[in-house]
N, C-alpha and C positions, 0 to 999 in steps of 0.2 A: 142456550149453549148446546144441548143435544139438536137439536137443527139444524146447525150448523155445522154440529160436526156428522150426523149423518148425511148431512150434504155432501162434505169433502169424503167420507168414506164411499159414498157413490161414484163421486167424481175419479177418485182412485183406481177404481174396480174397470171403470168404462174408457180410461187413459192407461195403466200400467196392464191390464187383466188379469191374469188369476193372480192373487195375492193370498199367502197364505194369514191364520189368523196372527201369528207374530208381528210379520212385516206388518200389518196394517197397525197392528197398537203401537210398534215402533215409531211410524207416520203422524198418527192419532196422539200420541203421547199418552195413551192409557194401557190399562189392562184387557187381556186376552178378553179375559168375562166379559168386558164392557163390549170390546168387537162383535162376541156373539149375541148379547142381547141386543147390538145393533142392526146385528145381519137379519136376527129376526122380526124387527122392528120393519125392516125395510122390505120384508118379504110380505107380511105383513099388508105394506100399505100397495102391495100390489106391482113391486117392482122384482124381477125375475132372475133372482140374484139365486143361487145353486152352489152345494159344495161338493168338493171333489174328492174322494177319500185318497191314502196313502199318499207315502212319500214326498212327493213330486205334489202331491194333493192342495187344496187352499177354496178361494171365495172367488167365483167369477159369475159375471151376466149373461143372460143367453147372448148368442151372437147375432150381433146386429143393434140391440137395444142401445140406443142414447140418450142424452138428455141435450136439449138446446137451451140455452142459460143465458147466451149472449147474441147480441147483433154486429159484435165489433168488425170492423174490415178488416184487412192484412194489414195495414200501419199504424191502424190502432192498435192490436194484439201484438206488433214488434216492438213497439213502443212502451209496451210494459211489456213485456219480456227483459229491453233492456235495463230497464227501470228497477227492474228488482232482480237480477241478473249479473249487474254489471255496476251497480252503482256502491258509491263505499258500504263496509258492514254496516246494519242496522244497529239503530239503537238498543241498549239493553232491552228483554222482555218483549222486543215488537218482531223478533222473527222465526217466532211458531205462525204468527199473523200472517208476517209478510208470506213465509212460505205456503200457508192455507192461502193468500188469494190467488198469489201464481199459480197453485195447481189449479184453483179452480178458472181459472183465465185460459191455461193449456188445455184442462181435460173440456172444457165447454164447448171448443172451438170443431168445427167439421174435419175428419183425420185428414183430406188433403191440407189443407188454410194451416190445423196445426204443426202440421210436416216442416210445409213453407214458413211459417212466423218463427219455428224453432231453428232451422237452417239459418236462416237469413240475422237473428239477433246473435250468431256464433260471429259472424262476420262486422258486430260493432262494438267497441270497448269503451266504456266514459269512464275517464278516471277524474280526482281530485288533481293530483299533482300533474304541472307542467312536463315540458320534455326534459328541462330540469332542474328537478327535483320541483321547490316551488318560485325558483326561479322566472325572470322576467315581468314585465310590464302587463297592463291590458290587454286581452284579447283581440288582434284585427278582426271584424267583423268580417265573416264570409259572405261570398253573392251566393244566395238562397238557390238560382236557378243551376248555378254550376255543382254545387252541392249535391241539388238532386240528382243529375246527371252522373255524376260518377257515384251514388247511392247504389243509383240503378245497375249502373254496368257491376258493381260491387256482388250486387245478390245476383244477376242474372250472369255471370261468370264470363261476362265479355270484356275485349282489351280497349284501351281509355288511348286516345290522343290527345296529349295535356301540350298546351302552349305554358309553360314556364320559366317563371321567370328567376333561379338558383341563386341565392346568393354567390358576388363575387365570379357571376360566369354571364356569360352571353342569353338575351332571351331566345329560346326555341325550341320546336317542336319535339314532342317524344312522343315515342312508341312504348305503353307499358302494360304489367300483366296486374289487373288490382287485386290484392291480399285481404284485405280488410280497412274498416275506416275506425279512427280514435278520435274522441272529443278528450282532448286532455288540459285542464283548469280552459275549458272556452275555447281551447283551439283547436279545429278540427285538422287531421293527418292522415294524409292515403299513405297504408302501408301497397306497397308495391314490388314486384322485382321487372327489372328491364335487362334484356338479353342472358336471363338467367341470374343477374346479382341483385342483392336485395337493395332497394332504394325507398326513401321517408321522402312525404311530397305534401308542404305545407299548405293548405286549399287557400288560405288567403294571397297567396302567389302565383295564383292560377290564374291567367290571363284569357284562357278560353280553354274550353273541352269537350271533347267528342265522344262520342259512343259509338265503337266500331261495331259490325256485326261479327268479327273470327273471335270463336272461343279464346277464353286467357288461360293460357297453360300456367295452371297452380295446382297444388295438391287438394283433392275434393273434402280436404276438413282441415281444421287448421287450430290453434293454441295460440290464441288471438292475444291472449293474457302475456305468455311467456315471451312473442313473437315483440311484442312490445317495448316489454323489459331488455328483453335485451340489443334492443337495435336502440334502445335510449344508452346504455351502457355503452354501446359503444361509440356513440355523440357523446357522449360524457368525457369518454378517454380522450378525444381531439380536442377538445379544449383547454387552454392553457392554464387555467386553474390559479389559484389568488389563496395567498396564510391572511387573516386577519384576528386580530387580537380583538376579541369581543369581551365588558362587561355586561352581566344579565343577571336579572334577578332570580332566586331559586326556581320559583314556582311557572317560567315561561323557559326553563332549561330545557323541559323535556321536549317542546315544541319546535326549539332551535335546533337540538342536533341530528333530530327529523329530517331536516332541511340540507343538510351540508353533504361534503364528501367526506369528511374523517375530523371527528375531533383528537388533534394532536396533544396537545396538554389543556389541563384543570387544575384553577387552585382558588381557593377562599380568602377574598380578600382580606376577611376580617372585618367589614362592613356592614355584612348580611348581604354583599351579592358575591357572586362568580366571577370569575375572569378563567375565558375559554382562550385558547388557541383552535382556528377550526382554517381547513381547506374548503374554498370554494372552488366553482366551475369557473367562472371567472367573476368580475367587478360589477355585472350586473346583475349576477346570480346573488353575490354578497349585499348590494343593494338594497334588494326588492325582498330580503329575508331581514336584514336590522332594519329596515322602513318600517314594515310591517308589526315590531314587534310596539312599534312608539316611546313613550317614557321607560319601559321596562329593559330596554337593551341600550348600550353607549357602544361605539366601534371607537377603540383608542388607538389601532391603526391597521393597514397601511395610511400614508396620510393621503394621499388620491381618494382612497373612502371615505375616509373623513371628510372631506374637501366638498365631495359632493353630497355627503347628506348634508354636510353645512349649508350648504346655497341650497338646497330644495326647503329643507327647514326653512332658514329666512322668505325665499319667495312665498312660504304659505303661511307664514306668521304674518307678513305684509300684505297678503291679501286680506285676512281675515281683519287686520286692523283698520285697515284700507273701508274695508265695509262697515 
């Protein structure tokens, strides 16, 4: 355990620089004392760690010194970057861990490669939930090489010539500026703006793509997170939205109303289940949330809903008996 963690307090020193003794126990999740008996451990074993008195004062490395800890390429070290960056919160207890390997992933890396692997993972988001909520079917499967292609134009801040195909419009050419890429439940999304208004461009509708050489005029950092959020919000509000009256068992309530746009009423059947009133996005968003939930939720109406989880039930009870 102390090897470890004079490890990441190296790595600390040689990625953030001077650090006073606080911050670093803060990071380290110990005591000051412990920091110092580390710093002298690590002097010690011949590495040229130095403290700086007053104020402003703290823990830093001569300049220049590093450590090389990794072989990773630039897509490896983006790849966990987003990985533990961008992915749901960790499990309880695993992220003093997780956050001890990211830094040592970042501080290991050469300062140009780090520079680039940390830019370039600000620009991808992987969430859990769909565009809405946990709405929809199966993910389309994306073509890997057009993927790459606007990956690239993505980190290298060039404009994209996307042949698309928009729902409900005509296929053709565009001209756009790429913002960032989302994997959201499997489905990848170039956020974009074209001719200055923001536009959402679903990659599995991507019928061909280019990679211009003229810069894409976007802002040089960007809130990839909130950017998201709220261009889903507002795909959310153009939808024309679906009341269903759902029963569900206690213990998968909290799961459901996760899911929805507003639970309107609740009440106790007197059973031991629930009976929700909930607003969906629409009929497939309703769908693919009571589908999911199995034996534990009943949809008692609209009857369109009902109607179609009836016939899917049947075709897969029939299958299965069939076999």
């Amino acid at each position: 355990m102390r090897a470890d963690r004079l490890l990441s307090l190296l790595l600390l020193l040689q990625h953030r620089g001077r650090m006073s003794a606080t911050a670093l126990a803060g990071e380290l999740e110990v005591s000051t004392r412990t920091v110092l008996r580390d710093v002298e451990a690590l002097s010690a074993a011949g590495v040229p760690v130095y403290a700086e008195r007053g104020r402003h004062g703290g823990f830093a490395l001569l300049p220049g010194y590093t450590t090389d800890l990794t072989g990773l390429t630039h897509d490896e070290a983006l790849a966990l970057l987003v990985a533990g960056s961008q992915a749901a919160a960790p499990s309880p207890g695993t992220a003093p861990a997780l956050a001890s390997a990211m830094r040592k992933v970042v501080a290991a890396l050469p300062q140009q490669q780090r520079t680039a692997a940390t830019r370039d993972a600000g620009r991808i988001l992987v969430r859990r939930e769909g565009m809405v909520r946990a709405g929809g079917g199966p993910a389309a499967p994306d073509d890997e090489e057009r993927l790459a292609v606007v990956r690239r134009a993505v980190f290298a801040g060039r404009k994209l010539r996307i042949h698309y195909a928009a729902s409900g419009e005509e296929t053709r050419w565009r001209t756009v500026d790429p913002v960032g890429l989302v994997s959201a439940r499997g489905q990848w999304y170039l956020l974009a703006t074209r001719d200055g208004a923001d536009r959402t461009y679903r990659l599995s509708r991507l019928l061909d793509v280019e990679e211009l050489a003229e810069p894409a005029d976007r802002p040089a950092g960007v809130d990839l997170q909130r950017t998201w959020e709220e261009r889903r919000a507002r795909f959310a509000a153009t939808l024309p939205g679906l009341t269903a009256t759902v029963r569900v068992r206690p213990d998968v309530r909290a799961s459901l109303v996760r899911t929805v746009r507003e639970v309107a009423a609740e009440r106790d059947d007197g059973d031991g289940w629930l009976r929700l009133d909930l607003e969906f996005a629409a009929l497939d968003h309703a769908l693919s949330v009571v589908w999911a939930l199995g034996p534990d939720a009943e949809a008692i109406g609209p009857p369109e809903l009902r109607a179609v989880l009836v016939e899917r039930a049947t075709a897969t009870a029939a299958r299965y008996v069939a076999g």
